[in-house]
LOMARSE-215422 format. One line per 3 residues: number of its first residue (from 0); for each residue x, z, y of N, C-alpha, C. Coordinates in nm, 3 decimals, m for minus. Layout:
NUM) X Z Y X Z Y X Z Y  ...
//
This chain:
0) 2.497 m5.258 0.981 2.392 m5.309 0.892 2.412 m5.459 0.878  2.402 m5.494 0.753 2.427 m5.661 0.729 2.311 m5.711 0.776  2.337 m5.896 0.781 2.186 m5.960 0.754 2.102 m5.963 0.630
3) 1.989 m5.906 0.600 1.885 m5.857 0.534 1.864 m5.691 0.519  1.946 m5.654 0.540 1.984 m5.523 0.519 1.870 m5.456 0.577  1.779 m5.377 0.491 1.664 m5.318 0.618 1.713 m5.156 0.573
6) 1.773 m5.127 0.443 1.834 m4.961 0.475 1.816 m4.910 0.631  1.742 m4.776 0.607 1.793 m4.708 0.731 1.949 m4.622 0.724  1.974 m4.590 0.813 2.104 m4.567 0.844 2.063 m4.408 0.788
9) 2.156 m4.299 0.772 2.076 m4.140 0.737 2.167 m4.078 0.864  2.049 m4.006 0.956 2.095 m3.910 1.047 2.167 m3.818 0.999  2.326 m3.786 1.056 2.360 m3.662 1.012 2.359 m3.549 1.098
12) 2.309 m3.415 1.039 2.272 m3.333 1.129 2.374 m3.303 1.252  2.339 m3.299 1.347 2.374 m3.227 1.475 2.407 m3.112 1.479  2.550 m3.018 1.544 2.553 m2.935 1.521 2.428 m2.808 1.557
15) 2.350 m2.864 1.652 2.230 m2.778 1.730 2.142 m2.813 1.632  2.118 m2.904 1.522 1.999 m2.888 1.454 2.041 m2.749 1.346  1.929 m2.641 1.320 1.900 m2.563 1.210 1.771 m2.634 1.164
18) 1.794 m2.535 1.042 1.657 m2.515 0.934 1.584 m2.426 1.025  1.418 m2.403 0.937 1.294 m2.332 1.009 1.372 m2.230 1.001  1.349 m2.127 1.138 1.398 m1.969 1.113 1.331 m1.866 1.191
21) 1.386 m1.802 1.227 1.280 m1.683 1.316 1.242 m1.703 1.416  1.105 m1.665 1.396 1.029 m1.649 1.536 0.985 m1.529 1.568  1.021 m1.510 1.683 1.030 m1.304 1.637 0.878 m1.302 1.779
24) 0.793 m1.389 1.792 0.707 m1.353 1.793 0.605 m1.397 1.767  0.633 m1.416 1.606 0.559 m1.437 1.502 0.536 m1.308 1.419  0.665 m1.292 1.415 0.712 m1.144 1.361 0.645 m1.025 1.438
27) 0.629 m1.004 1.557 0.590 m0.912 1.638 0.426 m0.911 1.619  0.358 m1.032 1.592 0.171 m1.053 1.578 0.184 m1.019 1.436  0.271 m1.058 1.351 0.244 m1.003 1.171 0.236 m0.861 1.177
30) 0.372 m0.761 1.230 0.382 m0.630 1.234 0.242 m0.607 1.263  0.200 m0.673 1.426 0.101 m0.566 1.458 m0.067 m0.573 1.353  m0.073 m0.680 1.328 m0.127 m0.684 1.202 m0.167 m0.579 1.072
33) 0.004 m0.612 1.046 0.048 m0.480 0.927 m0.003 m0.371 0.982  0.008 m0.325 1.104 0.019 m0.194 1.129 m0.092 m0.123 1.162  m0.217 m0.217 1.175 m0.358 m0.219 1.185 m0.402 m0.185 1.031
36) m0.348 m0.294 0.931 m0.379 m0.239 0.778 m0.377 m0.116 0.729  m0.210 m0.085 0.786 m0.185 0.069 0.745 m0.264 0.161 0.791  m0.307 0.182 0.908 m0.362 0.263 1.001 m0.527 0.262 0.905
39) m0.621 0.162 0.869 m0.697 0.157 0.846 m0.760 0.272 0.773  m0.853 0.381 0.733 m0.839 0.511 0.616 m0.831 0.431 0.531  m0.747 0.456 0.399 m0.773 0.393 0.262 m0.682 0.521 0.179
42) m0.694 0.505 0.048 m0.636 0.574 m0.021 m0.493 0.639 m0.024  m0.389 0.514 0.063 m0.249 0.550 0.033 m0.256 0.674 0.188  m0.335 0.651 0.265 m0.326 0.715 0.399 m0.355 0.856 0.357
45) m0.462 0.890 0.297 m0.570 1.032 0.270 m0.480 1.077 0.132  m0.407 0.995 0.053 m0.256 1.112 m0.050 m0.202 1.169 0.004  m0.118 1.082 0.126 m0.048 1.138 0.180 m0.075 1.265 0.231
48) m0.189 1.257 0.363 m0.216 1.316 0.439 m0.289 1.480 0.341  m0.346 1.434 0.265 m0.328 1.611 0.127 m0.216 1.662 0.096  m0.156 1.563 0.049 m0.045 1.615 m0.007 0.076 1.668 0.073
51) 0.075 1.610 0.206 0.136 1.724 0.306 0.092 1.806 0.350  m0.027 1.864 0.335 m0.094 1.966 0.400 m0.070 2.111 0.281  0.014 2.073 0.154 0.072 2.142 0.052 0.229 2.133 0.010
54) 0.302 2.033 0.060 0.417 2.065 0.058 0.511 1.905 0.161  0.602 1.933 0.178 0.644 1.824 0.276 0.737 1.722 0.154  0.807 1.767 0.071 0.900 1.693 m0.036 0.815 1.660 m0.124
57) 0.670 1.700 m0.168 0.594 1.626 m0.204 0.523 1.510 m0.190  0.465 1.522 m0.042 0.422 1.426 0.024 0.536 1.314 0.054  0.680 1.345 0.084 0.761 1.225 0.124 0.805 1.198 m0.033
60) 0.807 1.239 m0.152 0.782 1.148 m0.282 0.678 1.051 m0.301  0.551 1.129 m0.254 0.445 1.014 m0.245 0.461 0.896 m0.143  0.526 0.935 m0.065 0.555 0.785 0.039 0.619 0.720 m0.034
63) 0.776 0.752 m0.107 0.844 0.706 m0.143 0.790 0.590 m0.265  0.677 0.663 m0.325 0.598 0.595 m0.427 0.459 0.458 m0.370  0.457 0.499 m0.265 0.371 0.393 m0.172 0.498 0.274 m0.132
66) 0.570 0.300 m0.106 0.723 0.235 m0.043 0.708 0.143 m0.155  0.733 0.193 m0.283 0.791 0.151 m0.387 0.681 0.022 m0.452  0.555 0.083 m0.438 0.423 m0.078 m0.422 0.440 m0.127 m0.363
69) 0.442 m0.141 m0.290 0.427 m0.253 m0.103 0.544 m0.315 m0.126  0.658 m0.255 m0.146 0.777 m0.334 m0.154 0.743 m0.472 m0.267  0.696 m0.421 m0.401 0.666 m0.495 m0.507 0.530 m0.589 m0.426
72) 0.463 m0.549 m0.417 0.327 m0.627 m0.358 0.399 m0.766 m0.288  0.446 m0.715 m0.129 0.570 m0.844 m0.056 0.636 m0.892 m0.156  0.711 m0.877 m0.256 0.799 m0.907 m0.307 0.714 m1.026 m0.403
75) 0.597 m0.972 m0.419 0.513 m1.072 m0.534 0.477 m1.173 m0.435  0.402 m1.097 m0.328 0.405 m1.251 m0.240 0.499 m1.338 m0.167  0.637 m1.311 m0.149 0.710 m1.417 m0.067 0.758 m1.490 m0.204
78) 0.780 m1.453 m0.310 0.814 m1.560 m0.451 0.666 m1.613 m0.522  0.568 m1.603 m0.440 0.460 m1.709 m0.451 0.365 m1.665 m0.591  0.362 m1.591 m0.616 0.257 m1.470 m0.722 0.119 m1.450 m0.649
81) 0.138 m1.426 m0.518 m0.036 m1.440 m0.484 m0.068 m1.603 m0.529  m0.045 m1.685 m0.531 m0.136 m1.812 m0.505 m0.154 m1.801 m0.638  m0.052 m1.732 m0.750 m0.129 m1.710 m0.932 m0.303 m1.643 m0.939
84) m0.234 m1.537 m0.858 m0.361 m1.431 m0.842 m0.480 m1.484 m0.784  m0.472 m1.574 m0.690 m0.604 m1.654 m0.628 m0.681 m1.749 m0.698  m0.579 m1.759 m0.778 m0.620 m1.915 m0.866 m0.658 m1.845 m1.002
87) m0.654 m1.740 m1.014 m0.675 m1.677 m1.148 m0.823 m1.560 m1.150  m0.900 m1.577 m1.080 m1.021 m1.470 m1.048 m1.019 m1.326 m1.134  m1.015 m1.353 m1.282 m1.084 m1.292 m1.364 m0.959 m1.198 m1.384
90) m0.816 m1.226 m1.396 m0.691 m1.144 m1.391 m0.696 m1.091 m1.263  m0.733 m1.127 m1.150 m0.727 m1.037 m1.007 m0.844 m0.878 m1.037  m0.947 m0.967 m1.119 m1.072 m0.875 m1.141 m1.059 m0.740 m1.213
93) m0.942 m0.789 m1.327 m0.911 m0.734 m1.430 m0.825 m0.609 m1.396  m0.767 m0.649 m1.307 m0.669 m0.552 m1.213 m0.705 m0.428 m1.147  m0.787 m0.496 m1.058 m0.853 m0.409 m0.987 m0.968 m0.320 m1.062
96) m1.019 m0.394 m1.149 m1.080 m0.230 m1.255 m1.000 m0.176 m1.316  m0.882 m0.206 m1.355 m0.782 m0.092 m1.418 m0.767 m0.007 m1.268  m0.717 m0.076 m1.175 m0.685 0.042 m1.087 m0.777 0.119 m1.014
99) m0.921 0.060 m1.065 m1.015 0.143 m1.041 m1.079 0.227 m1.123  m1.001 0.244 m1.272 m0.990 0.397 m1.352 m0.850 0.427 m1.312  m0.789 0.432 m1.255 m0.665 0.534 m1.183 m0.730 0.589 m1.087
102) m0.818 0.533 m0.977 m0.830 0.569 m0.861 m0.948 0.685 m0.895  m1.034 0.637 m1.009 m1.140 0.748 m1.037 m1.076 0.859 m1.119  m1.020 0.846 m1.198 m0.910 0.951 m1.255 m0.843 1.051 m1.098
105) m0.771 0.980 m1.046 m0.719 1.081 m0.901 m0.864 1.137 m0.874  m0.976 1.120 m0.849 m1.072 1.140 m0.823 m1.154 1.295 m0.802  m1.136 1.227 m1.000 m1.215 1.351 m1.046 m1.088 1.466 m1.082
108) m0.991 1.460 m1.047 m0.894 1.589 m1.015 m0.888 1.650 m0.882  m0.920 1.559 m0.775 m0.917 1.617 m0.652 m1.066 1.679 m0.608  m1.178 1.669 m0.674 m1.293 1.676 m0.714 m1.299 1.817 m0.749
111) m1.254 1.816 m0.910 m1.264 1.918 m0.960 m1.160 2.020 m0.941  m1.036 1.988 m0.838 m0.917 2.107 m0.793 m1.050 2.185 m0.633  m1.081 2.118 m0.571 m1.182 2.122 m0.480 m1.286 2.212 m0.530
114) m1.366 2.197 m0.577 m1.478 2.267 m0.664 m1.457 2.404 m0.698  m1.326 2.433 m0.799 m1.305 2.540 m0.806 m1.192 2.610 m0.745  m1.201 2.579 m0.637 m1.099 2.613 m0.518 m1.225 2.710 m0.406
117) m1.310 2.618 m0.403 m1.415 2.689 m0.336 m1.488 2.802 m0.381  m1.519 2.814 m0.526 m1.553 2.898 m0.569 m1.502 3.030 m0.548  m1.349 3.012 m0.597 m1.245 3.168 m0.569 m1.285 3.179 m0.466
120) m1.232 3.081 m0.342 m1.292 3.162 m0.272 m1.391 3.218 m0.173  m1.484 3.196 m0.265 m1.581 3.241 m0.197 m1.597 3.406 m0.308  m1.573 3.373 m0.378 m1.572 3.536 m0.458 m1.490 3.604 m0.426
123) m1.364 3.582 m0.308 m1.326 3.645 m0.241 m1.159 3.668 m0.348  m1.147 3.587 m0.395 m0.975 3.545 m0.415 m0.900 3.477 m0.305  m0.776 3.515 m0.331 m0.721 3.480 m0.226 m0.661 3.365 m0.268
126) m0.629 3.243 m0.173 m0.622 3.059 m0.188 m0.473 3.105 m0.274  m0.421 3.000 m0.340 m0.346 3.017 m0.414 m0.211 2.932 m0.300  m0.083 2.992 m0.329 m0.004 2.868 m0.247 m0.016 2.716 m0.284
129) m0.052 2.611 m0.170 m0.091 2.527 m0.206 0.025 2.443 m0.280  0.163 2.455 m0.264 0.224 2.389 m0.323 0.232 2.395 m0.473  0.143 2.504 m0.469 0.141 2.494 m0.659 0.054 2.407 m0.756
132) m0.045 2.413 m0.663 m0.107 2.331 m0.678 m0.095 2.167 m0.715  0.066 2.099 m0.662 0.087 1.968 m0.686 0.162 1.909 m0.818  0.230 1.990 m0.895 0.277 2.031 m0.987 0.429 1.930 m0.959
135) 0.494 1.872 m1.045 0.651 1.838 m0.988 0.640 1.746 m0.907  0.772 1.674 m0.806 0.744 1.622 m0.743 0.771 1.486 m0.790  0.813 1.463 m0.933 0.783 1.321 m1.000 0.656 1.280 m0.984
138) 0.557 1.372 m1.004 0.431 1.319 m1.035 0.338 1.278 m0.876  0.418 1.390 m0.787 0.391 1.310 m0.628 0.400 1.152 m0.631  0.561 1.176 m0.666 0.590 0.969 m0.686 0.516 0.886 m0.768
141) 0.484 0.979 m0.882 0.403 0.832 m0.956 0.245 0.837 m0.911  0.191 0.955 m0.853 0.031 0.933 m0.774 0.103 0.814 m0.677  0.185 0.827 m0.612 0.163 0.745 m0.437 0.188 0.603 m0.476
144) 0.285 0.560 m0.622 0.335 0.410 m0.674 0.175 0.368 m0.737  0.137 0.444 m0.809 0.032 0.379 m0.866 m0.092 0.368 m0.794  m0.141 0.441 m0.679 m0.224 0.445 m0.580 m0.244 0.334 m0.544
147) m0.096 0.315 m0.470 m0.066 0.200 m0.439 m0.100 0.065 m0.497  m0.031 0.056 m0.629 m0.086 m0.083 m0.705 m0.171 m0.078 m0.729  m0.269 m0.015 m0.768 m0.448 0.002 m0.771 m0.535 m0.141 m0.729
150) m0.473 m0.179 m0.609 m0.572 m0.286 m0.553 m0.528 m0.389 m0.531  m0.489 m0.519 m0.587 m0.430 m0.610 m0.596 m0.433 m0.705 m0.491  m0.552 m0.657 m0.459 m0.589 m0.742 m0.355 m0.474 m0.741 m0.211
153) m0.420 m0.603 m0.255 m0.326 m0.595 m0.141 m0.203 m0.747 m0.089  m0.202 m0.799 m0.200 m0.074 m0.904 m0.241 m0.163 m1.039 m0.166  m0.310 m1.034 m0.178 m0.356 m1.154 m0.098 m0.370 m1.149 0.055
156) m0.386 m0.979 0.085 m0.348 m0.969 0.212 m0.270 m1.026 0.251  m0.157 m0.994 0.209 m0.003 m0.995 0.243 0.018 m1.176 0.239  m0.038 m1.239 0.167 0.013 m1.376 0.147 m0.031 m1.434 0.279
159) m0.195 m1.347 0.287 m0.247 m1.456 0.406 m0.192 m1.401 0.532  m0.105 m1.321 0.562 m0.045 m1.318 0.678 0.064 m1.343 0.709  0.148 m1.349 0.568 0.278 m1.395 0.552 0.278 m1.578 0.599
162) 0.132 m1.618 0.506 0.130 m1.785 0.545 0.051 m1.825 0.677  0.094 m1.741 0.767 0.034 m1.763 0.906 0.109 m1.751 0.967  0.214 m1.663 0.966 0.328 m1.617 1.068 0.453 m1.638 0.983
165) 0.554 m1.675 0.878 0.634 m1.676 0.829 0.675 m1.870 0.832  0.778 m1.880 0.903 0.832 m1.992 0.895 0.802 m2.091 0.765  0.734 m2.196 0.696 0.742 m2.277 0.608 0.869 m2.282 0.577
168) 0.912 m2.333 0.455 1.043 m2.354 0.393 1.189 m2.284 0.463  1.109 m2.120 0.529 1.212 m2.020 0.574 1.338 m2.025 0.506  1.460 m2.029 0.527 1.583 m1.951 0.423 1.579 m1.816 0.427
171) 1.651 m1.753 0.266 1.649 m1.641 0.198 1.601 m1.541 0.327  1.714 m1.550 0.375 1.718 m1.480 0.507 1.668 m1.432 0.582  1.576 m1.548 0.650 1.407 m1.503 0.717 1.320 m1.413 0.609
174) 1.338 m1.466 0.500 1.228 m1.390 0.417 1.266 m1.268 0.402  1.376 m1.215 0.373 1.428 m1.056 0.386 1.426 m0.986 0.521  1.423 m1.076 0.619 1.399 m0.981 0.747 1.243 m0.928 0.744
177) 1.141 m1.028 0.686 1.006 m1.017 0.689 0.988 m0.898 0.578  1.059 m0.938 0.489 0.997 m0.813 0.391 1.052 m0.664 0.450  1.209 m0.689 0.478 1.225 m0.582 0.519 1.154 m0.485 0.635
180) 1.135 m0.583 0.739 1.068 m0.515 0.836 0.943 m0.429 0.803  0.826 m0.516 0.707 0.731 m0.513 0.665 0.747 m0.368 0.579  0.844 m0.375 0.489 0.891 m0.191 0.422 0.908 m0.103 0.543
183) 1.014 m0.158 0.638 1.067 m0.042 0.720 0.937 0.025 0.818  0.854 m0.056 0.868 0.776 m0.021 0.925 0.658 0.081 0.868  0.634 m0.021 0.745 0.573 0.193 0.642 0.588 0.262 0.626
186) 0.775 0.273 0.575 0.831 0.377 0.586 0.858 0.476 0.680  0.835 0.425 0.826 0.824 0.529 0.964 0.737 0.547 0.967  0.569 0.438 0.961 0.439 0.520 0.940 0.390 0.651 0.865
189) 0.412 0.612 0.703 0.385 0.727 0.617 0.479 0.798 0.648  0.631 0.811 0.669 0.744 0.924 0.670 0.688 1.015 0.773  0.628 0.934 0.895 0.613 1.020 1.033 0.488 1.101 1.031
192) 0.368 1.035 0.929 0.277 1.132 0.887 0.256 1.207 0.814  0.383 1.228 0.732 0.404 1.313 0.656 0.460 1.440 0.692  0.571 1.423 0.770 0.674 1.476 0.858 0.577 1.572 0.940
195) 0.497 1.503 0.998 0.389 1.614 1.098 0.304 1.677 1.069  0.222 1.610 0.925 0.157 1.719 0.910 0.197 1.826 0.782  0.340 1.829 0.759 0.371 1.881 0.688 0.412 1.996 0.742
198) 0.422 2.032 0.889 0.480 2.160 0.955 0.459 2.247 0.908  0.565 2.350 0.908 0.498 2.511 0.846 0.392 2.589 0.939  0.378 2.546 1.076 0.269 2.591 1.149 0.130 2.528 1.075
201) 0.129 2.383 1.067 m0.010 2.278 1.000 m0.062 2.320 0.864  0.061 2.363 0.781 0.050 2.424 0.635 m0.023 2.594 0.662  0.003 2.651 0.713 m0.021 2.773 0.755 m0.179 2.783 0.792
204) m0.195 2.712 0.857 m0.371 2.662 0.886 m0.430 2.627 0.838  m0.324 2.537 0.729 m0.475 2.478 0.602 m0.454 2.551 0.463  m0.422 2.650 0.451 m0.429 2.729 0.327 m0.557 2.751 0.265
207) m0.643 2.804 0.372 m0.805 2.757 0.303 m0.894 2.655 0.333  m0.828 2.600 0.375 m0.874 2.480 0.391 m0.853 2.331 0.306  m0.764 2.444 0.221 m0.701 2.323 0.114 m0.805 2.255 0.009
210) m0.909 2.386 m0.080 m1.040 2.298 m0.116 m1.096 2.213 m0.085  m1.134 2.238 0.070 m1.219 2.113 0.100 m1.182 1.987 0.143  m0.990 2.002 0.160 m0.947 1.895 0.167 m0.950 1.801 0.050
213) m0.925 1.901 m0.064 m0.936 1.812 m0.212 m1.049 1.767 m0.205  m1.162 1.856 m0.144 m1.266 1.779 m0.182 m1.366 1.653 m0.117  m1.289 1.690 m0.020 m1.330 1.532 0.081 m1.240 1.424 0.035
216) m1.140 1.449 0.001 m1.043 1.347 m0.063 m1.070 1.306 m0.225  m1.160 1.362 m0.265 m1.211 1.334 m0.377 m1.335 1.222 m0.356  m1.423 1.278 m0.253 m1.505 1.174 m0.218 m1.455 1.040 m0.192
219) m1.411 1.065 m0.110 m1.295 0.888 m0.083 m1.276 0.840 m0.186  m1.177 0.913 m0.264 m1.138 0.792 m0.372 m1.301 0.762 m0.451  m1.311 0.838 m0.506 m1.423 0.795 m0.552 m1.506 0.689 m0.479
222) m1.509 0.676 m0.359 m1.604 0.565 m0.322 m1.498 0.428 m0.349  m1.365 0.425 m0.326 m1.261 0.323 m0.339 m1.263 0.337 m0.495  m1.299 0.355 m0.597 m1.308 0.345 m0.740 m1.427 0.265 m0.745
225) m1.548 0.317 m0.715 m1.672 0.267 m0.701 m1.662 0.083 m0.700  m1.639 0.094 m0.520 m1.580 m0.068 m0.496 m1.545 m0.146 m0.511  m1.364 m0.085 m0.624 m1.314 m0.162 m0.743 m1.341 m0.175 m0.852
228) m1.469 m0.118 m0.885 m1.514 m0.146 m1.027 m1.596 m0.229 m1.025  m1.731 m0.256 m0.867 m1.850 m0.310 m0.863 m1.733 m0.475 m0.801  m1.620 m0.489 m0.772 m1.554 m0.596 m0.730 m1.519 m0.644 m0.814
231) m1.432 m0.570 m0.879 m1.381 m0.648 m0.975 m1.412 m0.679 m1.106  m1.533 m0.624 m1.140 m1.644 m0.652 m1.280 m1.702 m0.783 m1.223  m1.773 m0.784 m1.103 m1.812 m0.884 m1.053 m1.741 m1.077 m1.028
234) m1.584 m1.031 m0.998 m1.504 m1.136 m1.002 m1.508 m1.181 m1.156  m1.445 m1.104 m1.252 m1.436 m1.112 m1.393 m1.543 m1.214 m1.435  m1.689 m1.112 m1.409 m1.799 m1.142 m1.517 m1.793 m1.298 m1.455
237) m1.791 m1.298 m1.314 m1.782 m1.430 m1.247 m1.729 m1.567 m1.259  m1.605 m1.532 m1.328 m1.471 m1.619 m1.371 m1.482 m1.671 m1.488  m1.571 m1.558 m1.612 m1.573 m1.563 m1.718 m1.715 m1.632 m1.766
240) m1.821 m1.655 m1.667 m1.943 m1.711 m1.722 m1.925 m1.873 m1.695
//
């Protein structure tokens, strides 16, 4: 350094200095987190859990279609789309009442498959095989994808736990272990509850029991339609006055 010279000199990195990177038990409090969410009853849990109680390649389409949100959901939040959604009320609002005529639509089919499921048999028809009941197994996938995106809110979950436990200015890297983990770990949840209660012994037991599964599973959504309509009319009208 000359005389006057007040430049600082620039540190060059050390081979032992890295960038922010994993903290894997950061990672280990997010999972268990996640895995509390999943576990919670909500809609993507109670598809599943019908829809294997009628066929097993049905139900693991519908995972595949839950997989296929969540992936998108993370994906919206580690490229920074929740902080749009937070800052935007009336588009979060807007959301969640569309996906709260999907969720009442699933509704009033599991409702009304329920209803007159009970009827036969009680007039003494015999339950129909339940796998007929689901019709192809595209439409497994697109109930469990769109189920899924239904509630937008899911993506603010995800941000606020991602921005609690995820390294600040992570590389690519960290962020794909997080998302990935964050997929892989649903994918053994829903796969493994699908997987079990899809047995041909579990199926065998709920043959008449399949009405009232529709029809308790009709109740549910319906109350999760309810919620997203009285939420997200409320954010809207909120945003918008």
């Amino acid at each position: 350094m000359t005389g006057g010279d007040q430049t600082p000199m620039k540190t060059l990195p050390c081979p032992g200095d890295t960038l922010p990177a994993m903290n894997w038990g950061n990672l280990a409090v997010m999972l268990g987190i996640h895995v509390a969410g999943m576990t919670t009853p909500g809609p993507d849990i109670f598809l599943v859990l019908r829809t294997a109680t009628r066929s097993r390649k049905h139900a693991l389409a519908a995972v595949a279609g839950i997989i296929t949100g969540l992936t998108f959901w993370v994906a919206l939040t580690v490229l920074g789309v929740a902080a749009v959604l937070a800052s935007i009320p009336a588009l979060l609002g807007a959301i969640q009442v569309i996906g709260g005529l999907w969720i009442a639509y699933m509704a009033w089919g599991m409702l009304r498959s329920g209803i007159t499921g009970i009827r036969e048999l009680r007039a003494g028809a015999q339950p129909m095989p339940l796998e007929k009941t689901l019709g192809p197994v595209s439409a497994a996938y697109r109930q469990g994808l769109l189920t899924n995106l239904s509630n937008p809110k899911v993506v603010l979950f995800m941000a606020a736990v991602l921005s609690q436990f995820m390294p600040v200015g992570a590389p690519i890297w960290v962020q794909l272990i997080y998302i990935g983990t964050i997929v892989g770990v649903a994918v053994l949840y829903f796969g493994a509850v699908a997987m079990l209660v899809s047995t041909d012994a579990m199926t065998r037991r709920l043959v008449r029991a399949g009405p009232w599964i529709d029809l308790v599973s009709g109740v549910i959504f319906a109350i999760v339609a309810i919620f997203l309509f009285i939420e997200g009319g409320l954010a809207t009208a909120t945003a918008l006055s």
